[in-house]
C-alpha positions in Angstrom: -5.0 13.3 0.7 -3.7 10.2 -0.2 -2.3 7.4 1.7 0.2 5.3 1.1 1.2 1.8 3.2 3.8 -0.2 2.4 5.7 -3.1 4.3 8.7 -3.8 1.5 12.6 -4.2 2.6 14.0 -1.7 0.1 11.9 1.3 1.1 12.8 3.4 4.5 10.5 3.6 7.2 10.1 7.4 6.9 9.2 7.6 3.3 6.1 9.6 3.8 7.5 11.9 5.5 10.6 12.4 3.4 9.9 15.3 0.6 9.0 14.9 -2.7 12.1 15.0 -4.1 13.5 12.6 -2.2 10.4 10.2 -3.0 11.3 10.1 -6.4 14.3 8.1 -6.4 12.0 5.1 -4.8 9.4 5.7 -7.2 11.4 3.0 -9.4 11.6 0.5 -6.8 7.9 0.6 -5.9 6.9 0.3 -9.9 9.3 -2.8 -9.8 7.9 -4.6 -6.8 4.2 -3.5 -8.5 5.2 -5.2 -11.7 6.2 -8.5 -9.8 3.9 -8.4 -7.2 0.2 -10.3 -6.7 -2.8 -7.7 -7.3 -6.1 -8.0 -5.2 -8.3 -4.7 -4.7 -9.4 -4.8 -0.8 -12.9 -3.2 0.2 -13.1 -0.9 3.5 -16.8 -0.5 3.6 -18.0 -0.7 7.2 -14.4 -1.5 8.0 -11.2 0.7 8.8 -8.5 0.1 5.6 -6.0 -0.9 8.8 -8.4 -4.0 9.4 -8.9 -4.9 5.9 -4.8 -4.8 5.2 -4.7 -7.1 8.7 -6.9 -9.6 7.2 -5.4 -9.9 4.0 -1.8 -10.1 5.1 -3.1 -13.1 7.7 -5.4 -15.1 4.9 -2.9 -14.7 2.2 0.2 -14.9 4.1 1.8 -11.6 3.1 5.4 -10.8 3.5 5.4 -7.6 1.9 3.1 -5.5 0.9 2.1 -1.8 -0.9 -1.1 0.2 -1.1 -2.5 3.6 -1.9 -5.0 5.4 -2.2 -7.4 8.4 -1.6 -8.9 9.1 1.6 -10.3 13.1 2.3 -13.5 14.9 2.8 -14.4 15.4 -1.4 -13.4 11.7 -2.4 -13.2 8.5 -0.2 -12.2 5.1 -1.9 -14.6 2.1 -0.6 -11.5 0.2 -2.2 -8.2 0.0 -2.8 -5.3 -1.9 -5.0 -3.1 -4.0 -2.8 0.0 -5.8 -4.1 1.8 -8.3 -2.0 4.0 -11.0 -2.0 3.9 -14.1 0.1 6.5 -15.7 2.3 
């Protein structure tokens, strides 16, 4: 399963939920925030991802933000690619 957070203006709310088909029309406008966007990778060991995102988007001063990554019982990430921008 993977997961996939995201705080950016130009994507809707419900775009996990939305099918695949209609995913792929904002495929280009993750890429392009991605390819503008500041890279750190965030560690979740002995932490929830949630808390790790909190503190990053507090010590960096993140305004938007995108992540993803894989999260079920045959493979768990102990970290993950974040790409933000600040305010």
């Amino acid at each position: 399963m993977t997961i996939r957070l995201f705080k950016m203006a130009k994507l809707p709310k419900d775009f996990n939920q939305m099918p695949f088909g209609r995913q792929i029309e904002h495929y280009r406008t993750i890429e392009a925030f991605k390819a503008t966007a500041r890279t750190i990778h965030l560690s979740q060991k002995r932490q929830s991802y949630s808390k790790a995102i909190r503190e990053a988007v507090r010590l960096y001063d993140v305004a938007e933000y995108f992540c993803s990554f894989s999260a079920d019982s045959q493979c768990f990430d102990d970290s993950f690619q974040f790409w933000f921008t600040t305010k």
